[in-house]
C-alpha positions in Angstrom: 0.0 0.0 0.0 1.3 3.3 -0.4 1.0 6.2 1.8 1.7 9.7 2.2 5.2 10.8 2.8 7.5 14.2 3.0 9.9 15.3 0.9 12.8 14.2 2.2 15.1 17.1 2.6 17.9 15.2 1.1 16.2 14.7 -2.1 17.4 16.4 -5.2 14.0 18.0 -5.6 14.1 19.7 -2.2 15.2 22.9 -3.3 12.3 23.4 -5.6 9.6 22.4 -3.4 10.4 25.2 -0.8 8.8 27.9 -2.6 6.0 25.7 -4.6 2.8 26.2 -4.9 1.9 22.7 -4.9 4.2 19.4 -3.7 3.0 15.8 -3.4 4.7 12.7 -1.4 3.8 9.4 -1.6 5.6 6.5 -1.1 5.5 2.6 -1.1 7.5 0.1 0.3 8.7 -2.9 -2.3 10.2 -6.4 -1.6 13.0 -5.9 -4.5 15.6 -3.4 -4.1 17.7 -4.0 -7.4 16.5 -2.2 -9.4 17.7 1.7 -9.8 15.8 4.6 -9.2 15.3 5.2 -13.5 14.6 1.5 -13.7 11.3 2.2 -11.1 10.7 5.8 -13.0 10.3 3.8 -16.4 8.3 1.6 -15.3 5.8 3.5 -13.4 5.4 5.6 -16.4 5.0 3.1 -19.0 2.8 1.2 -16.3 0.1 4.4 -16.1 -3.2 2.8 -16.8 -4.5 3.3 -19.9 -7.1 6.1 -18.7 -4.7 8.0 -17.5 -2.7 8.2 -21.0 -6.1 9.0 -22.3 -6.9 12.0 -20.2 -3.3 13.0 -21.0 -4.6 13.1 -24.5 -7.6 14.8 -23.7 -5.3 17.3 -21.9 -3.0 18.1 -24.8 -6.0 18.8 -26.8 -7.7 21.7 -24.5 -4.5 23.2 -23.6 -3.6 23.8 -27.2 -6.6 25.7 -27.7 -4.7 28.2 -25.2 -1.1 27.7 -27.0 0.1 25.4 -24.7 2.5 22.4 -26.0 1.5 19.4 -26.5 3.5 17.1 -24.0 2.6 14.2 -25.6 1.8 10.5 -23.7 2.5 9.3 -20.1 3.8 5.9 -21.8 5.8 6.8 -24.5 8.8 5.3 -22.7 11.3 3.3 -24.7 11.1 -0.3 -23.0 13.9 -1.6 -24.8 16.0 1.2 -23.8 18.6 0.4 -20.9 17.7 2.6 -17.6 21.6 3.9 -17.5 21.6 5.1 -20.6 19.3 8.4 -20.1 21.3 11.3 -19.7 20.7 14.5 -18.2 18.9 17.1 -21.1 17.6 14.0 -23.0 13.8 13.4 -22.7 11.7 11.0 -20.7 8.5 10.7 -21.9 7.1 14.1 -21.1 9.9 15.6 -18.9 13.3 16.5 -19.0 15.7 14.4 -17.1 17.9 16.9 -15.1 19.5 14.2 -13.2 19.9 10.1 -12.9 21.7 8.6 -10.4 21.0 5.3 -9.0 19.0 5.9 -6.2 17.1 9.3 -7.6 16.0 10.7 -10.6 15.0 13.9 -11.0 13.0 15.4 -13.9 11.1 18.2 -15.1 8.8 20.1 -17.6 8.8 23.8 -17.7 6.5 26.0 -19.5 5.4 29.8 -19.6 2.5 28.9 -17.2 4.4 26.8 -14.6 7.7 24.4 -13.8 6.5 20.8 -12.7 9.6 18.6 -10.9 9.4 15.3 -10.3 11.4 12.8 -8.5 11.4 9.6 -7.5 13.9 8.0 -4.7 15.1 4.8 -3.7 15.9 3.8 -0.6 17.5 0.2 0.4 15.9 -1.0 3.9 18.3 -3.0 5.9 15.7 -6.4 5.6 16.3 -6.2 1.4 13.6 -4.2 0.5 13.2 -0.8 -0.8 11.2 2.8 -0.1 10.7 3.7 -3.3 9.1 8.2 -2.5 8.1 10.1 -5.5 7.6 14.0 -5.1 5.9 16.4 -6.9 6.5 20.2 -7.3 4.9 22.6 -9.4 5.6 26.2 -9.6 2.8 28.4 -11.2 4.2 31.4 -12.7 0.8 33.3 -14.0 -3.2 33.1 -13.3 -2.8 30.5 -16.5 -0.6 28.3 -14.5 -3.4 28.9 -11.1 -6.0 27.8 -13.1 -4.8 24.9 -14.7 -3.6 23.3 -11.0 -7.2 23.7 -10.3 -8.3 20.4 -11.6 -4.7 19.1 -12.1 -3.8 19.0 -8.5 -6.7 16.7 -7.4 -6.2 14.2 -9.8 -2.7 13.9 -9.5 -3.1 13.2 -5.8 -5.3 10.5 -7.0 -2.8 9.4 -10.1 0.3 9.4 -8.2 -0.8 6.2 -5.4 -2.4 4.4 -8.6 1.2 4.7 -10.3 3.0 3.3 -7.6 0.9 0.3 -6.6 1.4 -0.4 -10.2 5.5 -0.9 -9.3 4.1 -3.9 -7.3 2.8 -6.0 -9.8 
């Protein structure tokens, strides 16, 4: 089960989420701690249920009507691409990786309306398993970027627990 978590101050997202307008922690515990931290990141995005990638879709569509870019699909992660591989500037999916390290990533998207960071962590438990935390920061910039965290926000409190009982199966 997951549950709801801070951001841990020694994350590499912690100096964005001081001044945010809107940060999310969840976290779950898993029983295999191999993997790294873009291994986990990978898979919980291709892993996004399929509604999800659809309201992404739906997303896209309205916020071009307002000249906002089209940030594409949740899933369109490479599966056969190795998790070491990404380097910092390439993209992930939607974001921007700004960092990948073995036990964090960091990523981000940043518009004229708002900055969104995201982060996931791993952390090795001393009985073999692994805290895996992912945060979320978002930085509005303009009443564009207020508005659009209006129904954003909720449903990414609801998407973000979804995603990582997902790393489970």
């Amino acid at each position: 089960m997951t549950h709801a978590a801070t951001i841990p101050l020694d994350s590499l997202i912690a100096p964005h989420a001081a001044r945010a307008g809107f940060r999310h922690c969840r976290a779950i515990t898993l029983s295999d701690a191999r993997q790294p931290a873009m291994a986990l990141f990978l898979r919980l995005m291709a892993g996004m249920p399929g509604w999800i990638d659809d309201m992404m879709v739906l997303r896209n569509r309205l916020v071009g009507l307002l000249g906002l870019k089209d940030l594409g699909r949740l899933t369109a992660i490479d599966p056969a691409r190795a998790p070491a591989s990404y380097q910092p500037g390439e993209r992930v999916g939607i974001f921007t990786l700004l960092a990948n390290h073995p036990d964090e990533v960091l990523l981000a998207d940043c518009d004229r309306h708002l900055d969104v960071h995201i982060a996931l962590l791993r952390r090795s438990l001393a009985d073999g398993r692994c805290e895996v935390l992912v945060s979320t920061v978002v930085h509005t910039h303009n009443a564009l970027g207020r508005l659009y965290m209006l129904p954003v926000a909720p449903f990414h409190r609801l998407i973000a627990p979804l995603a990582l009982r997902r790393l489970r199966d």
